[in-house]
C-alpha positions as CSV (number, residue, x, y, z in Angstrom):
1,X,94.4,-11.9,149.8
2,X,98.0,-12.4,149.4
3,X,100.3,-11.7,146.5
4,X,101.0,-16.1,146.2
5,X,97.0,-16.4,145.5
6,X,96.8,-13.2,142.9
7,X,99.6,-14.7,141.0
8,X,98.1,-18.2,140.8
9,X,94.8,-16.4,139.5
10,X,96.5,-15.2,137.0
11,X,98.4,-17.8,135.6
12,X,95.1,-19.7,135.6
13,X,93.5,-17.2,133.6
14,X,96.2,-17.0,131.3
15,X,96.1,-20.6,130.8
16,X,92.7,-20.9,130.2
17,X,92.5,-18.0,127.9
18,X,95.6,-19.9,125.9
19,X,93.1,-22.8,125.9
20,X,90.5,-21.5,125.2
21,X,91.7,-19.7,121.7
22,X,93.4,-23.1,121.3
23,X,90.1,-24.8,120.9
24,X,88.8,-21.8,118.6
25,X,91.2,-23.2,116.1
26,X,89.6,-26.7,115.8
27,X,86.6,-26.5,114.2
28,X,86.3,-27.1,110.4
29,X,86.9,-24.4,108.3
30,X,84.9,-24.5,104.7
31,X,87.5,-24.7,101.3
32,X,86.9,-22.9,98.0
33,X,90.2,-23.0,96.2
34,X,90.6,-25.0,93.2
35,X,91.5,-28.0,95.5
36,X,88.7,-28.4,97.5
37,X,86.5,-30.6,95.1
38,X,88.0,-33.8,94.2
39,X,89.0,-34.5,90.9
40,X,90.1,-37.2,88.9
41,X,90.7,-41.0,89.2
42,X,91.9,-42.1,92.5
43,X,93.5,-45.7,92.7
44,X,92.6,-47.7,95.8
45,X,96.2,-49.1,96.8
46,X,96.1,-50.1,100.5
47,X,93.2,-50.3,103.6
48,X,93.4,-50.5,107.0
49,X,91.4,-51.0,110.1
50,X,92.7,-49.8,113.2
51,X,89.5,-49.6,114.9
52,X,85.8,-51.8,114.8
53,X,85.0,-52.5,111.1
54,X,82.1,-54.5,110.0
55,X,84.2,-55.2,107.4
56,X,86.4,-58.5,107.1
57,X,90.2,-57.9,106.1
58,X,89.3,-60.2,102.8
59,X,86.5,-57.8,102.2
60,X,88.5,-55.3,102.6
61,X,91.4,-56.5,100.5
62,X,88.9,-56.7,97.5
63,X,88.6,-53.1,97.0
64,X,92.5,-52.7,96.6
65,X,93.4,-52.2,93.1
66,X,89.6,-50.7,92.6
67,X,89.4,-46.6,91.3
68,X,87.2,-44.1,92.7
69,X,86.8,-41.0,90.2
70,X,85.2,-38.4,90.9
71,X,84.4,-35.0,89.3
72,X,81.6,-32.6,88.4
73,X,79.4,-34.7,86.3
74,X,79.4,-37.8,88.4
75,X,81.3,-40.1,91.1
76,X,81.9,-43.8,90.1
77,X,83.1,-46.6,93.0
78,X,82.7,-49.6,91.7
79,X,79.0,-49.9,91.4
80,X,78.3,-46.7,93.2
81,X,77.3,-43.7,91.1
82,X,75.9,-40.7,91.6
83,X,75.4,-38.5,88.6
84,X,74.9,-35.4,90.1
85,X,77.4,-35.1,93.4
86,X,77.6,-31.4,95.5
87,X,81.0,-31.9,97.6
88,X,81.6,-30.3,101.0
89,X,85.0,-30.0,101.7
90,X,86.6,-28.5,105.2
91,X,90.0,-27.7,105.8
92,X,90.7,-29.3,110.0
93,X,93.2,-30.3,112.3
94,X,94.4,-33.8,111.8
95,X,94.6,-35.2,115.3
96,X,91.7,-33.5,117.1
97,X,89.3,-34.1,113.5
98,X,90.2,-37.9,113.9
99,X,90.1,-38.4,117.9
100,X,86.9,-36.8,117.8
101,X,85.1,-38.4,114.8
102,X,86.9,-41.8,114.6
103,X,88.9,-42.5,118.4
104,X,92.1,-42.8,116.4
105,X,95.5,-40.7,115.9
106,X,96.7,-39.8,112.9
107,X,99.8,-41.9,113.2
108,X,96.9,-44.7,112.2
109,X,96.8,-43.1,108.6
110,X,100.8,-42.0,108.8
111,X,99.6,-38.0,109.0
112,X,101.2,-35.6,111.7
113,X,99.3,-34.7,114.7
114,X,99.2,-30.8,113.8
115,X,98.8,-31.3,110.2
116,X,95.6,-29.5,108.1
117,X,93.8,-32.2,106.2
118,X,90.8,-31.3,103.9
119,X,87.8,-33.5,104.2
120,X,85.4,-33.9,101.4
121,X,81.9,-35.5,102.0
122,X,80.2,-36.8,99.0
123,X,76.3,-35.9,98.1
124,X,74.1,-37.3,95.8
125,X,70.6,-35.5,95.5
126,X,71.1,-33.6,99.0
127,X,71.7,-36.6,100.5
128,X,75.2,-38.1,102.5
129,X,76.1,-40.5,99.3
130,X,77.1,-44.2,100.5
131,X,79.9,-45.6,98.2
132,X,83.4,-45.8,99.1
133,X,85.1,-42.5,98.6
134,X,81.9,-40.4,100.5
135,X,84.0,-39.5,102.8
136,X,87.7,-39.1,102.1
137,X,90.6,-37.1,103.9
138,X,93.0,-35.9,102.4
139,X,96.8,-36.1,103.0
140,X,98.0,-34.0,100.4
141,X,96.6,-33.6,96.3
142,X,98.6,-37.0,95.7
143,X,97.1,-39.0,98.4
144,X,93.9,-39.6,100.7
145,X,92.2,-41.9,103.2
146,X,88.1,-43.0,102.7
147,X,86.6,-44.5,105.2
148,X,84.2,-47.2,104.2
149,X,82.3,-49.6,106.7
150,X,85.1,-49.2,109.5
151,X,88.4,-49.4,106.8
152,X,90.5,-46.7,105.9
153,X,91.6,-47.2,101.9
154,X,94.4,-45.1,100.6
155,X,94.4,-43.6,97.4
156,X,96.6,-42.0,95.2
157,X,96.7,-40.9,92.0
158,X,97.6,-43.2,89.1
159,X,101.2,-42.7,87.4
160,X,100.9,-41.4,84.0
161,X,100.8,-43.3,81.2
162,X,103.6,-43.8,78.7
C-alpha cells in the first residue's frame, strides 16, 4: 500500500467519524425547565402553507385572530378542549426536525437553520389531542408555529393590557 492510499483512509475515517457524531446531535432531546409546558394565551396572528394542506387559504384565514391557551388544567382552541392535557416537549434542531418531519426549511417559518426549537405535542387522555395548537414549535417564549391540517399558524403572546 502506498502512503497516497493510507492518507485517503484516513481522511475518510475522520470524516465519517465528524459525521457520524454530527448526526448524534439530532435527535430530540426531552425538556424539563420551567419552559417546556406551554402556558398561557397564545394569539393566532398569521398562517402559512408552504407545503400540501387540505386546508383552503380562506379556511385558513379564519383561525387568524383565534387564541389557543393552554395550561395545566386544560387546553382551549376554539371548540377544542381537553381538560386534562400531559405535554411532551423536545428540545431539536431546527432544520434537520423540519426536513425530516415536514420536507420544509426553516426559512418557511423565518427560524435559522441551526437554531434549537422546542416542540410540544399535546395529549388528551394518553392520546395525540387533535385541535389546533397539538403540535406547536417554538421560536422563542414570545412566539411559535402549530401546524394544523397542512398550515403553519403563528402565535404570539397578547400585549398586556392597559
Amino acid at each position: 500500500m502506498n502512503h497516497a492510499r493510507i492518507a485517503g483512509c484516513g481522511r475518510a475515517a475522520a470524516t465519517a467519524v465528524a459525521l457520524l457524531l454530527a448526526g448524534c446531535q439530532v435527535g430530540p432531546r426531552p425538556v424539563t425547565d420551567g419552559w417546556a409546558a406551554p402556558k398561557g394565551e397564545w394569539r393566532i396572528v398569521a398562517q402559512t402553507a408552504p407545503g400540501m394542506a387540505t386546508m383552503s387559504p380562506v379556511q385558513a384565514q379564519q383561525y387568524v385572530g383565534g387564541t389557543i391557551a393552554f395550561g395545566p388544567s386544560g387546553v382551549v382552541s376554539g371548540a377544542d378542549q381537553c381538560a386534562k392535557p400531559t405535554y411532551a416537549v423536545n428540545l431539536v434542531y431546527a432544520e434537520r426536525y423540519l426536513w425530516r418531519q415536514y420536507g420544509m426549511r426553516p426559512a418557511n417559518l423565518g427560524l435559522y437553520p441551526y437554531q434549537d426549537v422546542k416542540v410540544t405535542e399535546v395529549y388528551c387522555d394518553g392520546r395525540k389531542w387533535r385541535g389546533l395548537g397539538a403540535h406547536v414549535i417554538w421560536a422563542d417564549g414570545e412566539r411559535g408555529y402549530a401546524i394544523h391540517d397542512g398550515v403553519w399558524f403563528e402565535l404570539r403572546r397578547p400585549a398586556p393590557q392597559g
